[in-house]
Each structure stands twice: as C-alpha cells, then as structure tokens.
Residue, then its C-alpha position, 0 to 999 in steps of 0.5 A: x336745439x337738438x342737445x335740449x331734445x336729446x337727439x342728434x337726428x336733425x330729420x326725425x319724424x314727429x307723430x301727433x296721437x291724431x295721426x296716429x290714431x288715423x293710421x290705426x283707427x282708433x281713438x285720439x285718447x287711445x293712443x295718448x294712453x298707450x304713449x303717455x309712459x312710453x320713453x322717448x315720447x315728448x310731452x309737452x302739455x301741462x300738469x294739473x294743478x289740484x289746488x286751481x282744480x285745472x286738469x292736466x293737458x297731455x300734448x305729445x309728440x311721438x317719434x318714429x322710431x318710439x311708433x315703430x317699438x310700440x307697433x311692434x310690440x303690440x303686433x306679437 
C-alpha cells in the first residue's frame, strides 16, 4: 500500500485541516486553502461536476513533514 501512497514510512503522521486549524487557531477552510496546491498533501475529496452543479469536496490529509515545510515557510 505504501508504493500507491508513494511513501516508504510506515509511521508517517496524517493531519486533518481541523487539527490543524486548532493547533494554529484559525479556521478549518483557512487551512484547506493554504494546503490544497501544496505537493505532498493527499486529496481524497471529490471533483465538481458542472453539468450536475455538484460542488467539489476537499477532504485532505496533510503529513507532518509537508505541515512542518509550510509553518516554516509562513514563519520567515
């Protein structure tokens, strides 16, 4: 399973935007935004679909080490 992830460390860390969202204190949607282009993060929600005027689901999961790239970042 790990080969279809694309990672090789059995005990990696998987974030929630909620979580994350709690330990910066900020909003859920926040952190969605600032994660959803950002490599490394899995999306697991849906696309939209115009034609059924179904909106997109955005249901990520964010590993540690991409969390801990992007606080760096956003603390210089």
């Amino acid at each position: 399973m790990n080969e279809i992830l694309g990672s090789s460390d059995n005990n990696a860390v998987l974030h929630t935007p909620t979580q994350i969202a709690d330990r910066w204190q900020c909003d859920a949607e926040k952190v969605i935004r600032t994660f959803a282009d950002v490599s490394g993060v899995m999306d697991l929600g849906s696309p939209s679909d115009v034609r059924k005027r179904k909106r997109a689901y955005r249901i990520l999961r964010i590993p540690d080490h991409v969390l801990k790239k992007v606080e760096r970042k956003l603390t210089k």
